[in-house]
C-alpha positions in Angstrom: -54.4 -26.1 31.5 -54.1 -28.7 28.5 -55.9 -25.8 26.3 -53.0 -23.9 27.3 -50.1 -26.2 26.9 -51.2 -27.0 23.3 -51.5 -23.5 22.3 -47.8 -23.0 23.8 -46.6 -26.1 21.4 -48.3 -24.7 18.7 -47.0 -21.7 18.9 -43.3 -23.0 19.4 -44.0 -25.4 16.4 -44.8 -22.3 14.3 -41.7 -20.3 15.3 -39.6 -23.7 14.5 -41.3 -24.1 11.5 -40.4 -20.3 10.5 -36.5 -20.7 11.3 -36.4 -23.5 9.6 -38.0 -22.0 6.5 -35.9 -18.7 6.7 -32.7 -20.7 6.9 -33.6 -23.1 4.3 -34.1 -19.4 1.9 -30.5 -18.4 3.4 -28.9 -21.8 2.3 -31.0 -21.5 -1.3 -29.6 -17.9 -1.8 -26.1 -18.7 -0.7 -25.8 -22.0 -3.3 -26.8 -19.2 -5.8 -23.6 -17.2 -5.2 -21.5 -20.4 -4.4 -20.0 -20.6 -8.6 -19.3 -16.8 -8.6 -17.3 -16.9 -5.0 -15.5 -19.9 -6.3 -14.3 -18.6 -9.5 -13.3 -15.3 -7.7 -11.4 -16.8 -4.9 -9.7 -19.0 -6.9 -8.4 -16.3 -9.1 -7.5 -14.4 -6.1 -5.2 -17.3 -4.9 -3.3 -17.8 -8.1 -2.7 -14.3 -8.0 -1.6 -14.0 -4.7 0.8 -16.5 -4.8 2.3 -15.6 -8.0 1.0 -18.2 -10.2 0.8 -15.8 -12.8 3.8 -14.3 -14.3 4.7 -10.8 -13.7 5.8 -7.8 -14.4 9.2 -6.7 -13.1 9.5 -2.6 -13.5 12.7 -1.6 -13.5 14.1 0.7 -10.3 17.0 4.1 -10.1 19.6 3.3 -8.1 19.3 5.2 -4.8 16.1 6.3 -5.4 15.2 8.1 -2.4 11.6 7.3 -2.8 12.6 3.3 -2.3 15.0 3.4 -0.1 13.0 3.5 3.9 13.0 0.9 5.8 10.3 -2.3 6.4 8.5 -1.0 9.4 5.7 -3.4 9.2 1.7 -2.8 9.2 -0.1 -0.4 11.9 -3.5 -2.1 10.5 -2.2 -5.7 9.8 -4.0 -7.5 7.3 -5.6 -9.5 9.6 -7.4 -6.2 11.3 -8.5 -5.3 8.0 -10.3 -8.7 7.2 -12.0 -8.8 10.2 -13.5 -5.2 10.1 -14.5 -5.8 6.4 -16.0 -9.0 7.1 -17.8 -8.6 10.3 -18.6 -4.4 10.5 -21.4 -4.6 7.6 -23.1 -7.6 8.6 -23.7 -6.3 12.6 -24.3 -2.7 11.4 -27.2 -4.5 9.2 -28.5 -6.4 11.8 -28.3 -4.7 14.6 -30.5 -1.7 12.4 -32.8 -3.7 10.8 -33.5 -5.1 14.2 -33.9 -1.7 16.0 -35.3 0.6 13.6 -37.5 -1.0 11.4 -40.7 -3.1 12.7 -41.0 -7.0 12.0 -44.2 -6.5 9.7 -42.4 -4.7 7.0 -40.9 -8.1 6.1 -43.5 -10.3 6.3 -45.4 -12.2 3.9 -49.3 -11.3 5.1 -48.4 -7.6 4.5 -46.9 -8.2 1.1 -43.6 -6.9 1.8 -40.2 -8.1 1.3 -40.4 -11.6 3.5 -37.9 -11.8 6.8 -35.5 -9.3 8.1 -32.9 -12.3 8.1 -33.3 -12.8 4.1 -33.2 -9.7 3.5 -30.2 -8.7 5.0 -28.4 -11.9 3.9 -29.3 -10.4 0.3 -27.2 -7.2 1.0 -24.3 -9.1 3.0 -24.0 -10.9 -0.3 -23.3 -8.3 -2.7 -21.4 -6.6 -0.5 -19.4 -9.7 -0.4 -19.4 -10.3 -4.1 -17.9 -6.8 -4.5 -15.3 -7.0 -1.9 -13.8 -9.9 -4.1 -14.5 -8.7 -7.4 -12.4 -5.7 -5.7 -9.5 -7.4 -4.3 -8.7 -9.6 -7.3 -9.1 -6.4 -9.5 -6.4 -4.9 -7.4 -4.3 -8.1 -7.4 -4.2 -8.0 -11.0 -3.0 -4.3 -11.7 -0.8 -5.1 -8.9 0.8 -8.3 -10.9 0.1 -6.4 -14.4 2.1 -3.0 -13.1 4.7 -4.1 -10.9 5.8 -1.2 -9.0 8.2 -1.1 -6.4 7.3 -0.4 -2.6 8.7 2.6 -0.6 11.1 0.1 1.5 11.9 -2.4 -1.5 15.7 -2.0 -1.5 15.4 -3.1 2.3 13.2 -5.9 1.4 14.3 -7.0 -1.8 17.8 -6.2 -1.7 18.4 -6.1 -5.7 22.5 -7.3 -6.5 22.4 -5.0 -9.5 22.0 -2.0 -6.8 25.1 -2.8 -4.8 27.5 -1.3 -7.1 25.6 1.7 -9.3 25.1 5.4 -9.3 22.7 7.3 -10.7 21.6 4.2 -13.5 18.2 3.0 -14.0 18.3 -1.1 -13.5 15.3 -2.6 -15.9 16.4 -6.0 -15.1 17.0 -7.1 -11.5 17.4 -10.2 -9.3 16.7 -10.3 -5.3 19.0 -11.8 -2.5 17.6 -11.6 0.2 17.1 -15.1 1.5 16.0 -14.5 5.2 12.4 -13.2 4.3 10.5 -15.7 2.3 9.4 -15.5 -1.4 5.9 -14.3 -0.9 7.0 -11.5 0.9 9.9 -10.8 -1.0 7.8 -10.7 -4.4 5.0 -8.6 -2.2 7.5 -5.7 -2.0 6.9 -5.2 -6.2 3.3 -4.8 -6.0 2.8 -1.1 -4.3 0.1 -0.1 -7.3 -2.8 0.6 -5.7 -3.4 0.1 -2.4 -5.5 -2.8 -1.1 -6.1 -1.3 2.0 -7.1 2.0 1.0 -9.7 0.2 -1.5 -11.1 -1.8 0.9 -11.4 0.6 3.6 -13.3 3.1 1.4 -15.6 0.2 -0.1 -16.9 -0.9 3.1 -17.1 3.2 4.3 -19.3 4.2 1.3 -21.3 0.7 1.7 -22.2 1.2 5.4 -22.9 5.3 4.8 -25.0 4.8 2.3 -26.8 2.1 4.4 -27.0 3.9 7.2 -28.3 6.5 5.1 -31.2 5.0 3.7 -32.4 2.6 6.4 -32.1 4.1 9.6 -34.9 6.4 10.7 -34.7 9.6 10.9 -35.3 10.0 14.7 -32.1 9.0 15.3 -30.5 11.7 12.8 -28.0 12.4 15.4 -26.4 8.8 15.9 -26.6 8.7 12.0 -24.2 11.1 11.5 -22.3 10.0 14.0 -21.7 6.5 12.7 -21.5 7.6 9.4 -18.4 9.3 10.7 -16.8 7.2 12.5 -16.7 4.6 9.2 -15.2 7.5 7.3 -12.7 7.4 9.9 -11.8 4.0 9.2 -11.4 4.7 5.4 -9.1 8.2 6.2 -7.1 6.0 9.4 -6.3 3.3 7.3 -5.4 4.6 4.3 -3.1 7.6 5.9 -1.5 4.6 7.3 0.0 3.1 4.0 1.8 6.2 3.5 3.0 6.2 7.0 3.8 2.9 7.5 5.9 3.2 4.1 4.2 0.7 2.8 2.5 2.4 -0.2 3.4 5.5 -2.4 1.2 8.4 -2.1 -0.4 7.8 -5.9 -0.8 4.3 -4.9 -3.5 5.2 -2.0 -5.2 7.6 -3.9 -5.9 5.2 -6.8 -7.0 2.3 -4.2 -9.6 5.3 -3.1 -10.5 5.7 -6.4 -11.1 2.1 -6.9 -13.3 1.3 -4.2 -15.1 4.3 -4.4 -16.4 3.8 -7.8 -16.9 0.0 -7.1 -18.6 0.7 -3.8 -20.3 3.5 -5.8 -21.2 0.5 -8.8 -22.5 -2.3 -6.1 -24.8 0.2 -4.3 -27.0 1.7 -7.0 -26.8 -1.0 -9.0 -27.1 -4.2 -7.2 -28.6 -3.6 -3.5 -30.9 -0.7 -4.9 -29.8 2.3 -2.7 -31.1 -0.6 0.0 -34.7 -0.3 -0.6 -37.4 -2.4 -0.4 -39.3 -2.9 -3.6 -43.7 -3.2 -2.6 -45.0 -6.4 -4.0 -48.6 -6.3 -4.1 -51.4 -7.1 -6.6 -53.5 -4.3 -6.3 -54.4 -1.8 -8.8 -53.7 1.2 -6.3 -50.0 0.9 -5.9 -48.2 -0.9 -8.6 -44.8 -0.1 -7.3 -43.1 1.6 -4.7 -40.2 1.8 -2.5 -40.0 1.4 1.4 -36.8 3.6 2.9 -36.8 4.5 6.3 -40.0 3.6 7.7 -41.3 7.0 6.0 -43.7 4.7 4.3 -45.3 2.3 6.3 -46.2 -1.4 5.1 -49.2 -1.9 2.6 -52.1 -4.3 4.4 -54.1 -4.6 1.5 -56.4 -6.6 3.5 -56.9 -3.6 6.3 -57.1 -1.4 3.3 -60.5 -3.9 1.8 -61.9 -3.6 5.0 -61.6 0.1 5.6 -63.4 0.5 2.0 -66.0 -1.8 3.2 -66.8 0.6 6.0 -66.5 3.6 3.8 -69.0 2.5 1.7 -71.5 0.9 4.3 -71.2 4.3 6.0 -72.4 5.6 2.9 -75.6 3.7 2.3 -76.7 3.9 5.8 -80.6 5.4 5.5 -80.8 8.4 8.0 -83.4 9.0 9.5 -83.5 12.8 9.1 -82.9 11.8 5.3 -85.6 9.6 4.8 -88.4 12.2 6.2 -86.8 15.2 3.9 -87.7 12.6 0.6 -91.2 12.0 2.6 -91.5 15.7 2.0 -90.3 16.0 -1.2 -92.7 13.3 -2.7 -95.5 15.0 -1.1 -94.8 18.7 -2.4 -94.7 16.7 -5.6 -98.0 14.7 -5.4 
């Protein structure tokens, strides 16, 4: 009974001890990241909030394609964080967890350490693009200026009261029910946030779903990988619906986050592969991608060589009276 209550505290002290280790590797790899994330956010800030001056494009009075009326978001801001926050990180987990066996991640086996590191790595480039992304797109959005489909409801321009058929470059706003944010919001329609995002985070989880889950489960890949497409084709329809973005500004947020999802995918998660380390002479390098290749034991490899060769030097009997023979015929 004692023999088994210390192996039951050991055993508990390893898997402490393992947590602890894997989280102090989260907190390591997150510190690395923390300078980028900071100079990113805070260069998304002053450009939300119009620290930065800009530009004012000029409007033709009643111009049909600015004159609909604010009808708010179907997929609210809000909606959009969330899913671009939280969808990646539970589609990683919950397939890492499912489809791919714990040993491909450890140490012994000289793989690529814990599932948790591993995909804390791809959670945080695909975070690192997500914000290099939106500030890119608050920027063009400050540098170009365009109006939105329902800015003469929103901004209500004086100069617009009182003209026909007369381009206005110069313009000043009166509404003063709405509140400055949102009446400087309806100037930046070029391109579309939403559509950018929605198609980031789409070509992201496809592609992860792509390479890491197996292929037993072809079915439910396709499937998912469908359903995030949907999200990308929903939410950006929904711009144009909504009234909230001209047609050219969706397609250039599609555009956008396609190549930058496109960039962040081959470039900096590896088509989400898992680079071999081992020290052996037989396999330098190689790539692990949907359990098609199993993990490298170099130790069960040594032993099976062992036995090869033993097998090989084992003195038949059968073999040893044939060479009896032999040195007889010779004698």
């Amino acid at each position: 009974m004692t023999l088994q209550n210390a192996s039951d505290s050991h055993n508990e002290e390893k898997w402490k001890h393992k947590i602890v280790r894997n989280w102090e590797k989260i907190v390591a790899l997150s510190s690395q990241r923390r300078n980028q994330y900071s100079f990113l956010i805070v260069l998304m800030g002053l450009l939300e909030f119009g620290k930065f001056p800009r530009n004012q494009i000029g409007f033709l009075c009643n111009d049909p394609k600015l004159s609909f009326k604010f009808m708010g978001d179907t997929i609210s801001v809000l909606v959009l964080l969330c899913v671009t926050a939280f969808m990646p990180i539970v589609v990683m987990w919950v397939t890492e967890y499912t489809c791919h066996a714990r040993n491909c991640y450890d140490k012994e086996t000289e793989c690529n350490e814990s599932r948790l590191k591993q995909v804390w790595f791809w959670y945080g480039h695909y975070t690192i693009g997500i914000v290099a992304l939106v500030v890119g797109c608050n920027i063009m959005k400050v540098v170009v200026g365009e109006p939105r489909p329902h800015f003469f409801d929103t901004c209500q321009p004086l100069e617009a009261q009182n003209c026909t058929n007369e381009y206005i470059e110069s313009y000043t706003c009166t509404n003063s029910i709405d509140s400055n944010w949102f009446i400087e919001d309806s100037s930046k329609s070029f391109p579309s946030s939403h559509s950018a995002l929605s198609v980031f985070t789409s070509i992201f989880i496809g592609s992860y779903l792509q390479e890491r889950m197996t292929d037993k489960t072809l079915l439910m890949k396709a499937w998912f990988q469908f359903l995030t497409s949907i999200w990308a084709v929903i939410c950006s329809l929904s711009r144009i619906a909504d009234h909230r973005h001209h047609w050219w500004d969706v397609l250039a947020g599609l555009i956008i986050g396609t190549i930058t999802a496109i960039l962040v995918v081959i470039f900096r998660v590896n088509l989400f592969r898992l680079e071999r380390k081992t020290s052996s002479k037989r396999v330098k390098s190689d790539f692990i991608g949907n359990e098609q290749v199993a993990c490298f034991d170099e130790k069960n490899y040594q032993s099976k060589k062992k036995l090869v060769n033993s097998a090989h030097n084992v003195d038949i009997p059968e073999d040893r009276e044939l060479r009896d023979i032999t040195v007889s015929w010779k004698e």
